[in-house]
N, C-alpha and C positions, 0 to 999 in steps of 0.2 A: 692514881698512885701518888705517895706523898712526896716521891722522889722527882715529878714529872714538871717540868716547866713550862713556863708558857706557850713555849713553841720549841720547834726540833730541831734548832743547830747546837753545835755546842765544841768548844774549843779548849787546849789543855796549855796555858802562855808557860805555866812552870816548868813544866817537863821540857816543852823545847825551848825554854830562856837556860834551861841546864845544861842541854845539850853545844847550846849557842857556846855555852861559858867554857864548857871543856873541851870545843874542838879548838876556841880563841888559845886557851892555853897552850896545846899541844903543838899549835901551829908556829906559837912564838918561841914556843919552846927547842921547834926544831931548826925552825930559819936561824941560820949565818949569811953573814955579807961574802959575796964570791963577786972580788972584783974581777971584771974581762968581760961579766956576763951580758948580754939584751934586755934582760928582763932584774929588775932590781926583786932583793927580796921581801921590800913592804909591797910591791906589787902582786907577787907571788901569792903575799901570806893574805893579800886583798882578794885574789880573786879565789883564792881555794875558798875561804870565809865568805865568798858571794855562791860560790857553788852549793858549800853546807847548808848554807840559810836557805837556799832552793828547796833542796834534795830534803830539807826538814819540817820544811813547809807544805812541800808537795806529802810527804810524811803524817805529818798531821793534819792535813787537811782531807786525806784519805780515812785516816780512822774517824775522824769526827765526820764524815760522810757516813760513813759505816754504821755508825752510834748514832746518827741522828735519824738514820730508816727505821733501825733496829726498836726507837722508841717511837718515834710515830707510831708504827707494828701495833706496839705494845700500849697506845693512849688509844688506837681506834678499835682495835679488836677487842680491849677493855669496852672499851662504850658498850660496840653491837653485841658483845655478850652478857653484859648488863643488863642491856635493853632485851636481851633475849629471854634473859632469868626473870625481871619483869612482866613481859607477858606473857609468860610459861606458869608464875605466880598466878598473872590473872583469869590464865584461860583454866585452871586447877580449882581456883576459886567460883569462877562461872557452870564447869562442870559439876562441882559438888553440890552447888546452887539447883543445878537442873535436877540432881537425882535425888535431893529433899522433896522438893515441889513434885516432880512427877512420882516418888514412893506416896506420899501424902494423897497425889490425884488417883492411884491406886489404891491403895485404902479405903478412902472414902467410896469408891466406884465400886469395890468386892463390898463394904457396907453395906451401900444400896444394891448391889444384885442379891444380898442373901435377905434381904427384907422384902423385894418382890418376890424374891422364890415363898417365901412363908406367905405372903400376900396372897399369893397366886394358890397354892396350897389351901388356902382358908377359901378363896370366891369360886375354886373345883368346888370344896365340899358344899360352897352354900347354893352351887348351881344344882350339882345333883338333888340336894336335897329340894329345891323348888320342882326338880323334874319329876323327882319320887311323889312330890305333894298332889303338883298337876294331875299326873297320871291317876295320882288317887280319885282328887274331886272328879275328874272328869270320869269315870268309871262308876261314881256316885252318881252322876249327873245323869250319865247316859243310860241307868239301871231305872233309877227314879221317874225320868222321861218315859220312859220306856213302860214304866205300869202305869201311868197314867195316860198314855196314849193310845195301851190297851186298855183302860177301863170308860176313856171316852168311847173308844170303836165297841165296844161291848155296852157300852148306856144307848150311843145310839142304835145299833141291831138290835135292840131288845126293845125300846120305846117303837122303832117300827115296825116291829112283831107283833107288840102289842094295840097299836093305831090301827094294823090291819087285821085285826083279831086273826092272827095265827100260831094259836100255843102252840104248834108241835116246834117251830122255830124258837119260840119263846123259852120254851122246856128246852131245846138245845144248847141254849146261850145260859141258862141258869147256873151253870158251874162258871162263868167268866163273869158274870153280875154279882155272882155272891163274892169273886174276888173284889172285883171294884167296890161291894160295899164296905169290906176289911179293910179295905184301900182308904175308903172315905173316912170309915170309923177310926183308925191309925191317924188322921188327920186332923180329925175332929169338924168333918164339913157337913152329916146326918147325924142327929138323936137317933139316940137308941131306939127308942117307939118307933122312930120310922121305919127305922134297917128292921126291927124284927118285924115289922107289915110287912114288907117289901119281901124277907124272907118267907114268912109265913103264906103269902100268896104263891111266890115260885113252888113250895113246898108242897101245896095243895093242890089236885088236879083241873085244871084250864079248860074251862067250855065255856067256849062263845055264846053258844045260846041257850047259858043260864043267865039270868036279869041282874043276878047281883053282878054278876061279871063286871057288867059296863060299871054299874056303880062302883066297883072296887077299884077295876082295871085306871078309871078316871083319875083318881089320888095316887096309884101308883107312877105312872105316867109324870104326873105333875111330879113327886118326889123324886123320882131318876131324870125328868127333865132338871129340875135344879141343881143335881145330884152333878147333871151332865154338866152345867155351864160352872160352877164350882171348880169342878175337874180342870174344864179349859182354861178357868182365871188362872190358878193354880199352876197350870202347865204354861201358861205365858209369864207367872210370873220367875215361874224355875227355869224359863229360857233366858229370860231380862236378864234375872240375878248372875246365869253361869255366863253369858255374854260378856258383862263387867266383867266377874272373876277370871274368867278363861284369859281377857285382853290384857289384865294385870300380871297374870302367869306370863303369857308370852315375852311382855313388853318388859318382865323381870330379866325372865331369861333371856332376850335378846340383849338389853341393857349388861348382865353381867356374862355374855359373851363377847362383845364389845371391849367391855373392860379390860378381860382377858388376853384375848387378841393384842390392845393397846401394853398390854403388858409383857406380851410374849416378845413384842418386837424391842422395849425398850428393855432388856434383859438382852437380847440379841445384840443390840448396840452397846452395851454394857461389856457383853464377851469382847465384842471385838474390840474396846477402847485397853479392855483391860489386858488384851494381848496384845495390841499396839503397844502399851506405857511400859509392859514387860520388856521387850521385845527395845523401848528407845534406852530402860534403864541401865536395859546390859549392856546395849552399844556404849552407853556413858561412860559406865565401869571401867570399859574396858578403854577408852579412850583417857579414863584421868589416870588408872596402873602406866598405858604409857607416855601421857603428859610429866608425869612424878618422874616416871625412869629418865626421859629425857633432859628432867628440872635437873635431878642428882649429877645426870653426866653435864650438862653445863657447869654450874657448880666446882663442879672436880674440875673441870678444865678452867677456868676463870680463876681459883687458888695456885692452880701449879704455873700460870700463865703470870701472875703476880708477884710469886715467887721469883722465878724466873728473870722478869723484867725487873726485881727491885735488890734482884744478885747481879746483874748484868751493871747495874747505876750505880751500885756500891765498890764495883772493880772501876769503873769510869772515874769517879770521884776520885779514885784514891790513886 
């Protein structure tokens, strides 16, 4: 306050040097000499004028007691509300601080949760679709396998039908042989020439003990024997190849399962940061609405408090 001094006493000499002057008057003014008397009346007028001076002393020494608590008061309770509006400033300022930065950690955090979600979105469909694919090859695989490992069991039941000269077996297997040649010929593993020998003898009636037999039966044998091991290369090599392919299907699909997972959780932690940062923003809010209310009533009170004290100094003064 600009009214405040250095320190809290404070005394009024003109007031009671006016007082001093008009009681001296009054005093002189009344004393007459009364001779007879004990007591003379400059004695009289000495000691009433030693009483005044007391009684105006003790007088103002009360008020200026009084005024000098009254503005201590009013230079301390100045400071601590000062100092109060101060860090009510600063702690307003820190709050506001906090609910930028954590809106901002939020943001960016719903950012990143809506971009795993699409993320996540796109590596569902590209699993499915590797699972769709799988499912296919391998139903390709396991069809394909499948005729050729009935056309080996049908090359061999027929080669040792024939090794032991017994066409009526050989004629029973003739409808699974002429598959396996379709088989081979879709392949490209027997000449034509050969497949229609091979057919043309299952076609024609089977006796052992005609001569040609052996001589025909010889070259057929030989062409379903190669016919046969073709078959098996063929079937080892469509074991090999789906082996690879199948391990690469899995080790996709495990790999973008994985991902997944890794993603499911970090979205999980996502939710929960992001109702943590909700959850500290409103507590902030609601901590700076009443940081602010309390700044104003400080405020309010620290003006009417100033007021006060520098009406209180201006009646002192005067």
């Amino acid at each position: 306050l600009k009214w405040q001094p250095a320190y809290c006493s404070y005394c009024r000499p003109r007031e009671t040097a006016m007082k001093f002057s008009v009681a001296i008057a009054a005093l002189f003014g009344a004393a007459a000499p009364v001779f007879g008397e004990a007591v003379t009346p400059v004695e009289k007028v000495i000691t009433l004028l030693e009483d005044l001076k007391t009684g105006v002393e003790a007088e103002g020494a009360a008020e200026a007691g009084t005024y000098d608590s009254f503005a201590c008061f009013c230079k301390d309770t100045t400071k601590t509300k000062a100092d109060t509006i101060t860090g009510g400033r600063d702690n307003i300022d820190l709050l506001s601080a906090t609910i930028a930065e954590k809106t901002s950690s939020k943001e960016e955090k719903e950012s990143e949760l809506a971009k795993r979600k699409q993320d996540h979105e796109a590596m569902s469909a590209e699993l499915k679709s590797t699972e769709v694919q799988y499912a296919k090859e391998k139903a390709e695989y396991e069809a394909f396998a499948a005729d050729l490992s009935k056309a080996i069991s049908s090359l061999d039941s027929a080669i040792k039908a024939m090794e032991a000269s017994k066409p009526a077996a050989l004629l029973a297997l003739s409808s699974s042989v002429k598959s396996s040649l379709a088989l081979a010929d879709v392949l490209g593993l027997i000449a034509a020439t050969k497949r229609s020998a091979v057919s043309a003898f299952l076609q024609t009636g089977v006796d052992p003990t005609d001569p040609t037999y052996k001589y025909h039966s010889q070259g057929i044998v030989e062409t379903l024997a190669k016919l046969n091991e073709d078959f098996k290369a063929e079937k080892k090599d469509l074991d090999e190849q789906w082996g690879v392919s199948e391990k690469t299907f899995k080790d996709t699909i495990k790999t973008s399962g994985t991902k997944m997972d890794e993603n499911t959780q970090a979205m999980e932690a996502l939710d929960g940061d992001i109702e943590t940062l909700k959850s500290d923003i409103a507590k902030s809010r609601e901590d700076l609405v009443n940081a602010e209310a309390v700044l104003k009533d400080d405020q309010a009170y620290l003006k009417d408090l100033t007021e006060q004290c520098e009406a209180r100094a201006k009646d002192w003064d005067q």
